[in-house]
N, C-alpha and C positions, 0 to 999 in steps of 0.2 A: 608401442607404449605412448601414452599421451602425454603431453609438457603437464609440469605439473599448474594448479590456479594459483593465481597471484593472492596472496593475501595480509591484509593489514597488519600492526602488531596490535588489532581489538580481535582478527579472529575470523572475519567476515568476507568472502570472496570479492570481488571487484563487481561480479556480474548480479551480486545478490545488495549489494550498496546502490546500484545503479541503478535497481530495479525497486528499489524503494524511494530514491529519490523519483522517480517517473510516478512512484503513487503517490506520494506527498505531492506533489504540483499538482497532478491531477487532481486531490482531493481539494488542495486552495481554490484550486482554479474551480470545480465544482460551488466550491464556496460564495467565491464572487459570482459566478456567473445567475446561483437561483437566488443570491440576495438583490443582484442589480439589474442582471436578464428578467428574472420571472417575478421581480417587486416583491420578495416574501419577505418576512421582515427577519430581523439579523439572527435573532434566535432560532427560529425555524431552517435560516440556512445554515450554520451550525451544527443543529440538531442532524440535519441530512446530511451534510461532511463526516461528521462525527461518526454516524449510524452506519453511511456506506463502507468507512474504514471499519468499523469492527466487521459488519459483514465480511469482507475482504480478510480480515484475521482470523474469522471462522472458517472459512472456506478454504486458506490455506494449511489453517491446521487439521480439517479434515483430509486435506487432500495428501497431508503429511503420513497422516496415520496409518491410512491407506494402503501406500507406500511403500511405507517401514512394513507393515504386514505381510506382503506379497514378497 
């Protein structure tokens, strides 16, 4: 039998909190890097911080659906 996950009193596993914080930074950090690395201007990096987190939320909910089917 496995231990059971740690979890918050919102609900949310330790290893699924953790793993959103690594995408939040990576998306900030996305953020600075094509505003101040690639000179775009603030909006455009934004827009692509923005753009690649919903990507990332489609992707896992398709990967959810998936999933749950199987």
């Amino acid at each position: 039998m496995t231990e059971p996950e740690y979890r918050s009193s919102s609900g949310i596993s330790r290893n699924v909190r953790i793993t959103a914080y690594v995408v939040i930074v990576g998306l900030i950090a996305w953020f600075f890097f094509a505003w101040l690395g690639l000179d775009r201007h603030v909006l455009d990096a934004a827009g692509e911080s923005v753009g690649s987190g919903l990507l990332l939320l489609l992707i896992v909910s398709i990967a959810g659906m998936l999933l749950k089917r199987g």
